[in-house]
N, C-alpha and C positions, 0 to 999 in steps of 0.2 A: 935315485936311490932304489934301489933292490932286496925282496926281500931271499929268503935263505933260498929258495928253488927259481928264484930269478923273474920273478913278478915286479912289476913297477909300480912302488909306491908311492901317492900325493896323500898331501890331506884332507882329513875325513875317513879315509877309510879303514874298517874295523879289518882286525889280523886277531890270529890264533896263534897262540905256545906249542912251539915242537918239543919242547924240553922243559921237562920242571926245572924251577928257578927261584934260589932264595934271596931272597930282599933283606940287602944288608940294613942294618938299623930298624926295620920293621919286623924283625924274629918272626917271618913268616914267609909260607914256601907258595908261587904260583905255579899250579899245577899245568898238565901238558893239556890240549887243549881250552886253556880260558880264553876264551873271547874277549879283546879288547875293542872297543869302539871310538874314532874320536880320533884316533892318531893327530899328531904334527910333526912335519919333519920340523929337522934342527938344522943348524950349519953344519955339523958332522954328518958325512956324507954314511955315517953307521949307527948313529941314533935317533931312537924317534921319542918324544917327549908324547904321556898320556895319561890317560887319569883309569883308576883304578876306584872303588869304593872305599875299598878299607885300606890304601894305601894313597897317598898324596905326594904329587911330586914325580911319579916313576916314569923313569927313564929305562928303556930297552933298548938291547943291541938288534939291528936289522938281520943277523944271522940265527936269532932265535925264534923267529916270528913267521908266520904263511900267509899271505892276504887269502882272507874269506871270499 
């Protein structure tokens, strides 16, 4: 898996927002650079399953994110 500029992702490692993005059912927007830490890939070869604080559950697509 790759992320949007063509870095190879495993897990564990923490990626940043290229693009703000609102989180359906959570009425709330994550902004363009947030640091996410903690990744998992998934079976989807285009998402990564991770945790957030004030969000639970969030799933991101691989073309929105940068490895740090």
């Amino acid at each position: 898996m790759v992320d949007a500029v063509g870095n190879a992702l495993s897990d564990g490692d923490a990626v940043t927002l290229i693009k703000d993005l609102t989180v359906k059912g959570a009425g709330q927007t994550l902004k363009r650079g947030t640091v996410i830490k903690s990744i998992r890939l998934t079976g989807d070869d285009q998402e990564i399953d991770c945790r957030h604080p004030s969000i639970k559950g969030l799933v991101l697509r691989a073309e929105f994110v940068r490895k740090v």
